[in-house]
ZAMARGU-4260 file (C-alpha; in steps of 0.2 Angstrom, whole numbers, plus 5000, padded with zeros to 4 digits):
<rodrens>
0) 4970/5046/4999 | 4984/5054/5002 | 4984/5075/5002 | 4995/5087/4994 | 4999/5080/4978
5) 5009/5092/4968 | 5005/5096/4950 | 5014/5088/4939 | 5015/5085/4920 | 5010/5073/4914
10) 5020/5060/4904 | 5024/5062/4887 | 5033/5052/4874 | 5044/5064/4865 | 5049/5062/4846
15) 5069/5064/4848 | 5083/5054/4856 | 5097/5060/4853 | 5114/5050/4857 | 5131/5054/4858
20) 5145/5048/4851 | 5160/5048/4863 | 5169/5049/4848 | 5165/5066/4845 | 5152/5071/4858
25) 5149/5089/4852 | 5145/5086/4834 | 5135/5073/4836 | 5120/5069/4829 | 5100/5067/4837
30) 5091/5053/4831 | 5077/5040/4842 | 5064/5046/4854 | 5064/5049/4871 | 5055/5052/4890
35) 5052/5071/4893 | 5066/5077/4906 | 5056/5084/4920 | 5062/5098/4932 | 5081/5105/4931
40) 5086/5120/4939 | 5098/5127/4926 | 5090/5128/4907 | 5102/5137/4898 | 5098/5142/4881
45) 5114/5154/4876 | 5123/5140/4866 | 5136/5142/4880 | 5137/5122/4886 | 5151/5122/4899
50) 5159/5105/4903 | 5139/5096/4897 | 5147/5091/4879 | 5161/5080/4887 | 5162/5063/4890
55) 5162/5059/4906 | 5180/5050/4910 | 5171/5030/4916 | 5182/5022/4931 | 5193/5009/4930
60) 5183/4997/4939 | 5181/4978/4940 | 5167/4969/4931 | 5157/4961/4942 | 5152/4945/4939
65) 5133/4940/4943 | 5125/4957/4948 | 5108/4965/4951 | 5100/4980/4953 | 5086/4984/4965
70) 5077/5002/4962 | 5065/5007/4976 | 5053/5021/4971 | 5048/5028/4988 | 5067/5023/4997
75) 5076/5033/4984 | 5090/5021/4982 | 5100/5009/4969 | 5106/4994/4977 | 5120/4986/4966
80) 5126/4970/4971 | 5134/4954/4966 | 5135/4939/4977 | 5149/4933/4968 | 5162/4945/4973
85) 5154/4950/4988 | 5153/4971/4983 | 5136/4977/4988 | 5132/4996/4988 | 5117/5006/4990
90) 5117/5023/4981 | 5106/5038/4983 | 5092/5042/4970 | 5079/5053/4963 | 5065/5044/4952
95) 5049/5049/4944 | 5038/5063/4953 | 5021/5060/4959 | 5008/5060/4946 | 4992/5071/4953
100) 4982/5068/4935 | 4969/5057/4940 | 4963/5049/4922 | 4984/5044/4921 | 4986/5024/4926
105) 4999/5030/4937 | 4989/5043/4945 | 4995/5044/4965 | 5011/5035/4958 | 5026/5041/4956
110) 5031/5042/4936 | 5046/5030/4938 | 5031/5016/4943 | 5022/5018/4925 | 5031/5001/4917
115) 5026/4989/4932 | 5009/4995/4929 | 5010/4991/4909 | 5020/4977/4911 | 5012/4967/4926
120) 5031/4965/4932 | 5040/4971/4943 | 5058/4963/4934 | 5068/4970/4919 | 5085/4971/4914
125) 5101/4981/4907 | 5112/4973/4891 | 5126/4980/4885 | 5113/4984/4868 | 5102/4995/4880
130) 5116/5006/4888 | 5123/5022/4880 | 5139/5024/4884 | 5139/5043/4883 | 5122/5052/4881
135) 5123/5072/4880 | 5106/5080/4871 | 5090/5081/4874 | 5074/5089/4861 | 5061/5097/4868
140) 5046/5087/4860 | 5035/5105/4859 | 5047/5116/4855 | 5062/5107/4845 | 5074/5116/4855
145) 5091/5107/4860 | 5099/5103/4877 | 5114/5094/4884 | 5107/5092/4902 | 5114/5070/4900
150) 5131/5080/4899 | 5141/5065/4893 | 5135/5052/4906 | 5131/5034/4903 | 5112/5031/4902
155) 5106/5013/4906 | 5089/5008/4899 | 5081/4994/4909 | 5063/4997/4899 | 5064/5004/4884
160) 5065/5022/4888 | 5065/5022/4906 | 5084/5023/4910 | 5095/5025/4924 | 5106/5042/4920
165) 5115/5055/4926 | 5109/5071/4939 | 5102/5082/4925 | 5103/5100/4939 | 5117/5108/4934
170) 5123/5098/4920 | 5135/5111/4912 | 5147/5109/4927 | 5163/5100/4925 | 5157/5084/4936
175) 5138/5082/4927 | 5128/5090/4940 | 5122/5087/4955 | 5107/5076/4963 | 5092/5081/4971
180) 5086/5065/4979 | 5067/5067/4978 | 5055/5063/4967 | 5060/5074/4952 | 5059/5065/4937
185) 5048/5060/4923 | 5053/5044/4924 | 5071/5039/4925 | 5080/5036/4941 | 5093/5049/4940
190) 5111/5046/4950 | 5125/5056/4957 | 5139/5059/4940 | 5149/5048/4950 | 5138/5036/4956
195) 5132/5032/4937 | 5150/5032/4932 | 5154/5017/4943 | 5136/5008/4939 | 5143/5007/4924
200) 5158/5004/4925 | 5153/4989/4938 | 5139/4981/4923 | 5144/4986/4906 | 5151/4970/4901
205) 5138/4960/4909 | 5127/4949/4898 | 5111/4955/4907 | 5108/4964/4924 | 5092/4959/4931
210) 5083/4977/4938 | 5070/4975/4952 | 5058/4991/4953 | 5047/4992/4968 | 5038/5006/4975
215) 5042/5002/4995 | 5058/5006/5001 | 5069/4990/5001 | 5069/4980/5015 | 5083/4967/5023
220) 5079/4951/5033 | 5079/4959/5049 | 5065/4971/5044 | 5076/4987/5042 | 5076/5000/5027
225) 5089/5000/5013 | 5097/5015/5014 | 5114/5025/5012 | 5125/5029/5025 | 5127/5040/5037
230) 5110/5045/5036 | 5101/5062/5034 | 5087/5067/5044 | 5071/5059/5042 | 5079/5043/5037
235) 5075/5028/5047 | 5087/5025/5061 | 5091/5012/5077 | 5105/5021/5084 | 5112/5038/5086
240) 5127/5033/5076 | 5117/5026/5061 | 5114/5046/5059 | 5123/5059/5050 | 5119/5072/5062
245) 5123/5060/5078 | 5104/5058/5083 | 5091/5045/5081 | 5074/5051/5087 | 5059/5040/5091
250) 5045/5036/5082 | 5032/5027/5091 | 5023/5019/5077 | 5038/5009/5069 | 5046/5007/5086
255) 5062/5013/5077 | 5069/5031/5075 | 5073/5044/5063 | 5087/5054/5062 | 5087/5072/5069
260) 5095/5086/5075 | 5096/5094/5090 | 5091/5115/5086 | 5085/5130/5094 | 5079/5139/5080
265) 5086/5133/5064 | 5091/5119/5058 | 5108/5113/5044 | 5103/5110/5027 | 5110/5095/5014
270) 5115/5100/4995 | 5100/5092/4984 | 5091/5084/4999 | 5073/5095/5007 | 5077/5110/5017
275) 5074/5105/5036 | 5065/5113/5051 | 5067/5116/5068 | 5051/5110/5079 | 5045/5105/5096
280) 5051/5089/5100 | 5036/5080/5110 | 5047/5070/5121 | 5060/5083/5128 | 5052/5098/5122
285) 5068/5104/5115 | 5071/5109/5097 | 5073/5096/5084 | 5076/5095/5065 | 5063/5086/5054
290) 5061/5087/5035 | 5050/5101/5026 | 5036/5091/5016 | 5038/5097/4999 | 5037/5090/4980
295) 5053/5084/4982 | 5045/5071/4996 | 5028/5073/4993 | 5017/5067/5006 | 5032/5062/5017
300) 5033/5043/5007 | 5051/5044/5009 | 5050/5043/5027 | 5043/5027/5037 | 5027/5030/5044
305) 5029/5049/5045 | 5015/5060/5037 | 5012/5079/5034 | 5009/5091/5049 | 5007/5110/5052
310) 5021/5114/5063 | 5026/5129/5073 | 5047/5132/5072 | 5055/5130/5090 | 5057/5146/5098
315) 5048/5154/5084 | 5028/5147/5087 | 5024/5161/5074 | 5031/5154/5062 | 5024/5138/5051
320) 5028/5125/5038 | 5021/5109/5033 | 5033/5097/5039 | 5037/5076/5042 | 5031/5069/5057
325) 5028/5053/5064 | 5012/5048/5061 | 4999/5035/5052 | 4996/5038/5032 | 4979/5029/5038
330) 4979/5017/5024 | 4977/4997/5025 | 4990/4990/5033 | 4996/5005/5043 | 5003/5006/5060
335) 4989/5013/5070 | 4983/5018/5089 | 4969/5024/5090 | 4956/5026/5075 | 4959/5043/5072
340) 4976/5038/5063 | 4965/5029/5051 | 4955/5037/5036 | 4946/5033/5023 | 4933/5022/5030
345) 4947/5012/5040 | 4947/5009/5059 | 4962/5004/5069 | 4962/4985/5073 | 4974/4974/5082
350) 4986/4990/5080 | 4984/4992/5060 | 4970/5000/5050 | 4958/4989/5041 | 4940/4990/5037
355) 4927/4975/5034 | 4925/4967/5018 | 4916/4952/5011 | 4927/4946/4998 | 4934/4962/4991
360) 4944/4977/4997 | 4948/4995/4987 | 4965/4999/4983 | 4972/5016/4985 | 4983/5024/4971
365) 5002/5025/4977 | 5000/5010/4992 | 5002/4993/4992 | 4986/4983/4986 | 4974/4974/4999
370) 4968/4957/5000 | 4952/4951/5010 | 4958/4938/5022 | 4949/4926/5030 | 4943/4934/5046
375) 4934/4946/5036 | 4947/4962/5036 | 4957/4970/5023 | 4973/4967/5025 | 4991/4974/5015
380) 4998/4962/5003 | 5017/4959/5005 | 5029/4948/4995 | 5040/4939/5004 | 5052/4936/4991
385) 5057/4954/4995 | 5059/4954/5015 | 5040/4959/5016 | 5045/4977/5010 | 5027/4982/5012
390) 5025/4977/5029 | 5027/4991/5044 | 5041/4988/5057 | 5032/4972/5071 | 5022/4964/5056
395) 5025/4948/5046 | 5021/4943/5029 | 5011/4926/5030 | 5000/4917/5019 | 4978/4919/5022
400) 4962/4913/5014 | 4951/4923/5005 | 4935/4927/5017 | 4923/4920/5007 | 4930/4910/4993
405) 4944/4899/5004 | 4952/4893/4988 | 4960/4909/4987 | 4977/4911/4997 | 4988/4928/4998
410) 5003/4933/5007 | 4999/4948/5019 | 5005/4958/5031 | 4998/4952/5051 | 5006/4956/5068
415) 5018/4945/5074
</rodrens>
C-alpha cells in the first residue's frame, strides 16, 4: 500500500452553486449545488474582493472543430487536441487530492477519480449546456459563508459537478490566481486563468467535447509521458534539453531520466510547483535537485517510478527531508531488481513484481488493477486503446488467458 497519505477531507456534496452572470458579475445571484473547494491559500473574509468579481475577458480564439480532452490524474495535465486543424497542447493541472479515508470508494485515489469509480467509465463530455461562462461564488455548505474564489472564469462541467475551472489560490488577483500543480482539489481539475480561458475559448461552440479521465499519466505511441514543456524537475526526461533546468538525470528503473539540477546546497524553486532539494547524486556524487515529497505529490505519483526516501541535503548531511527518488512503488506491474523493491507479498520476476495466484489477484487502492495470467502470476492490466498508459518504460501491453479458467482473456502489461 502506499505510505504517507495525507489527511484529507473527505468529499462532500454542498447545498449551494452559485453562478455568475457576466452580465452583472457582482450582483449576482447563488442558486444550485456544488463540490466543496478544497485547499486555497488566501480566504479572505473582509468583503474586500479585488479583481475575483470580474469577468475574465475569453480570447479571440478559433473554434475547433472535432476536439478532445484527455485528463490524467497522476500526470497532472489537460491534453486538448483536435485532429482536424491539427492544434494539440498539453496544459499543466492540479486535480483532486489523495483520499487517506479508508471506508470512502475512493480511498488511496485521488478525489478527481470518484466519477470513474461510480460511473464504470472512464469517458464523459463538455456541451455548451454544462459550461458556465463566468463562475464567481462559492458557499460554504457548513457555514453559509460566501466566496468568489472561481473569480470570473469559465467552469466546464464534464460530470455533473466535477468541472474543469480556474486556479482558485489567489483568486482576488487581477489575472484569477495562480496554480499549484498538485493534487489540491476536491475534485475539479483546476487550470492556469489563462489556460481555462483558451480551453474555452477553443470548445465553447462545440456540440460535445469528449473528456477522457485516467489515473496514469498519458502515454504516446513511443511509450513517453504527456507532459508540458520545458519540463520541471522530477518530470520524465530523454534529454538534457527536454528539461527546464538543462539536465536530464537517470533513472535506472524506467531506463529514461528526470529532470534535475545541478546544486551544491540548495536548490531553485518554481511558483505553484513542490519546493526542491539538493541531494547526493549516486552516480557523480555531486549535488542534485529532486522534488520534496509533500501533499502536493503525495507519495511521489507524479513522477515515474520514483518513491519516497529520507534524504540527507548535499553538503549539509545534517539536514533531512522526505524527498523523490528513483525507486519501485513495489506494487504489481512494477519495475523491479531485486525483491527488496517489491512489497506487499510481491517478489520480483522477470524484472516486475508479481506474486502467485490461482485465478485471482488483490488490487491495491490508487494503482492499476491486476489480472491473473495464464502462467500463474498477477500481472498489471493495461488498455491499449490508451498507448498502454499503465505499463512501466520496456513493457508491452498484450492480451493473456486467465490461469485457470482460459475462457477469460485480458490485456496486460509483459516485458517485451
Amino acid at each position: 500500500m502506499r505510505a504517507g497519505f495525507a489527511v484529507v477531507a473527505r468529499v462532500r456534496l454542498a447545498v449551494v452553486l452559485l453562478f455568475a452572470s457576466c452580465a452583472n458579475a457582482n450582483t449576482s445571484s447563488p442558486t444550485g449545488g456544488d463540490l466543496p473547494l478544497g485547499d486555497f491559500t488566501d480566504d479572505k473574509a473582509d468583503g474586500d474582493w479585488g479583481h475575483a468579481l470580474e469577468c475574465k475577458p475569453v480570447p479571440d480564439l478559433p473554434s475547433l472543430v472535432s476536439p478532445t480532452i484527455t485528463l490524467s490524474i497522476d500526470g497532472l495535465t489537460l491534453h486538448l487536441v483536435d485532429p482536424a486543424s491539427g492544434y494539440d497542447r498539453v496544459f499543466p493541472v492540479g486535480p483532486g487530492a489523495i483520499d487517506a479515508t479508508d471506508t470512502d470508494p475512493e480511498f488511496g485515489e485521488s478525489l478527481s477519480y470518484r466519477p470513474i469509480i461510480d460511473t464504470g467509465t472512464h469517458d464523459f463530455a463538455i456541451t455548451p449546456s454544462t459550461i458556465q461562462t463566468c463562475k464567481t461564488w462559492w458557499t460554504d455548505p457548513e457555514t453559509g459563508d460566501q466566496i468568489p474564489v472561481f473569480a470570473g472564469l469559465p467552469f466546464l462541467s464534464w460530470h455533473g459537478n466535477y468541472a474543469i475551472h480556474g486556479p482558485i489560490d489567489n483568486y482576488t488577483a487581477a489575472n484569477g490566481g495562480t496554480l499549484r500543480r498538485g493534487f489540491v482539489s476536491h475534485g475539479c481539475f483546476r487550470m492556469e486563468a489563462a489556460d481555462i480561458l483558451e480551453v474555452y475559448a477553443r470548445i465553447k461552440d462545440v456540440a460535445k467535447t469528449p473528456v477522457h479521465v485516467q489515473r496514469e499519466p498519458e502515454r504516446r505511441t513511443d511509450g513517453t509521458i504527456v507532459d508540458v514543456a520545458p519540463k520541471w524537475i522530477g518530470a520524465s526526461c530523454e534529454q538534457d534539453g527536454d528539461c527546464a533546468t538543462g539536465y536530464c538525470a537517470q533513472n535506472r528503473y524506467t531506463g529514461r531520466g528526470f529532470c534535475s539540477a545541478h546544486c551544491t546546497l540548495y536548490c531553485d524553486d518554481k511558483v505553484g510547483y513542490p519546493s526542491t532539494f539538493c541531494v547526493d547524486d549516486p552516480s557523480t556524487g555531486n549535488g542534485m535537485c529532486v522534488p520534496k515529497m509533500v501533499a502536493q505529490d503525495q507519495d511521489c505519483r507524479p513522477f515515474e517510478q520514483m518513491t519516497a526516501h529520507t534524504a540527507s541535503r548535499h553538503g549539509q548531511p545534517q539536514t533531512t527531508a522526505s524527498v523523490c527518488l528513483p525507486g519501485s512503488p513495489g506494487w504489481v506491474g512494477d519495475r523491479c531488481f531485486a525483491d527488496a523493491d517489491c512489497g506487499n507479498g510481491t517478489t520480483c520476476q522477470r524484472g516486475l513484481c508479481s506474486m502467485p495466484c490461482d485465478q485471482f489477484c488483490s488490487d491495491e487502492p490508487g494503482s492499476p488493477s491486476t489480472f491473473c495470467a495464464a502462467d500463474g502470476q498477477c500481472a498489471r492490466r493495461c488498455t491499449a486503446a490508451s498507448n498502454a498508459s499503465e505499463c512501466t518504460n520496456g513493457t508491452v501491453c498484450e492480451a493473456t488467458t486467465r490461469h485457470g479458467n482460459p475462457g477469460v482473456t485480458r490485456d496486460i502489461c509483459v516485458e517485451q
